[in-house]
C-alpha positions, -999 to 999 in steps of 0.1 A, spaced: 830 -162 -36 825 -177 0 785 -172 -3 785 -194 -34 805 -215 -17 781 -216 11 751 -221 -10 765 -251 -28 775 -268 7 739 -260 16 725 -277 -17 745 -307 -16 733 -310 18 698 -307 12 699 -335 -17 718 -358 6 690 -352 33 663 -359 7 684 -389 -3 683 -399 33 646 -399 38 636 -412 11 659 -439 18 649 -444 54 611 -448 46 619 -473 22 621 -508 41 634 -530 10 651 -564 20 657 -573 -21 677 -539 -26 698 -510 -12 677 -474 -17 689 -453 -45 686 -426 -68 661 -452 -87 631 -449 -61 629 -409 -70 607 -403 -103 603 -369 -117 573 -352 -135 587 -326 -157 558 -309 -169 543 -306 -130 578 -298 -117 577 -327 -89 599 -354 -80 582 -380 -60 602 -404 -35 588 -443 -42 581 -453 -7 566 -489 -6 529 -497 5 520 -462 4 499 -459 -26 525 -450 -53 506 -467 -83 476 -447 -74 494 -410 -71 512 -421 -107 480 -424 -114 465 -388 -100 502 -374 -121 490 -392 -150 455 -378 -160 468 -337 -144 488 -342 -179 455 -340 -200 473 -362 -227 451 -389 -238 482 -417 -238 483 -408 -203 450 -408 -193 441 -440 -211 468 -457 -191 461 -442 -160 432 -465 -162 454 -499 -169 464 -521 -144 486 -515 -121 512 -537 -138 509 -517 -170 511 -484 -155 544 -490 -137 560 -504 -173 548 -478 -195 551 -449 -168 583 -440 -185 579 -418 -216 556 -395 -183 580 -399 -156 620 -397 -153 645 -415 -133 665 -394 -110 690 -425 -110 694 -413 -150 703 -377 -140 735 -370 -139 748 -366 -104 765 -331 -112 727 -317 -123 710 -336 -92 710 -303 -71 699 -286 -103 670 -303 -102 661 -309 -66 661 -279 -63 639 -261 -89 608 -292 -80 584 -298 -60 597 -327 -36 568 -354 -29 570 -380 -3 540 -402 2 537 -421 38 516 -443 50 500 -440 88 521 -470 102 486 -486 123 467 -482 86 496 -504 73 499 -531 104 460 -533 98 457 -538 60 488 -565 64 469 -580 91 437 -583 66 461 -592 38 474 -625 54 449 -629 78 419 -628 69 416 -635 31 402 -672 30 418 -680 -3 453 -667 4 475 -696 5 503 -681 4 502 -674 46 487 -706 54 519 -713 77 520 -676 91 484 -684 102 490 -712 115 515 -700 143 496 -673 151 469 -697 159 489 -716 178 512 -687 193 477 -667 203 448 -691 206 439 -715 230 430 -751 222 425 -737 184 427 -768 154 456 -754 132 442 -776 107 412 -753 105 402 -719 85 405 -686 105 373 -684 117 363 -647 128 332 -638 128 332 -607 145 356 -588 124 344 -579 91 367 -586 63 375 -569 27 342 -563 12 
């Protein structure tokens, strides 16, 4: 009776670590981290933690067309929009399993966390808001680092670099 009990304590605490993790790689400001950034794949047995900026549309993807149904394949192709809103009838919500069964299932899975390597990420934001001519939407952000970082540098001009090669 006391090994059961053991093994239980030890579950719980493995699912709260998972929990945890996941949790702590996600960097969110709209929401708190939940249940809801988990997805499972039945038929693969794997339950993949959403981390932000680290490719999740794409591995959805990968799940997608290792299920060999057409439906799934077909949409692995879609936009990325599209694949996120009809992902459901592939993927489950952990948030939608019961929180008695959680363990259950955490445990007989395949647990998937996909990072990111933190300079890759500091470098693509960089070229993201940067670098892209036609992104208005960071046209203040570029201006202070202009003036933060530049010397006698027109804010009222583009970014101008010549010497580092941009999205091609």
């Amino acid at each position: 009776m006391q090994v059961k009990v053991h093994q239980v304590a030890v579950s719980h605490g493995r699912s709260r670590e998972i929990r945890h993790r996941c949790a702590e790689l996600n960097d969110s400001l709209r929401k708190p981290p939940t249940w809801a950034m988990m997805r499972i794949h039945r038929e693969k047995h794997a339950i993949i933690c959403q981390v932000g900026k680290a490719a999740t549309v794409t591995w959805l993807r990968v799940l997608l067309r290792l299920t060999g149904k057409p439906g799934a394949i077909r949409l692995a192709r879609q936009s990325r929009y599209t694949v996120m809103l009809h992902r459901k009838p592939y993927f489950d919500n952990m948030h939608f399993v019961h929180a008695s069964q959680r363990d259950a299932v955490l445990n007989r899975n395949y647990k998937i966390m996909l990072v990111r390597d933190p300079l890759v990420r500091l470098i693509s934001g960089y070229r993201e808001r940067m670098l892209k001519r036609d992104n208005r939407a960071f046209i203040k952000e570029q201006a202070t680092v202009k003036r933060m970082f530049r010397r006698n540098v027109s804010t009222r001009s583009e970014i101008g670099l010549q010497y580092v090669r941009p999205w091609s």
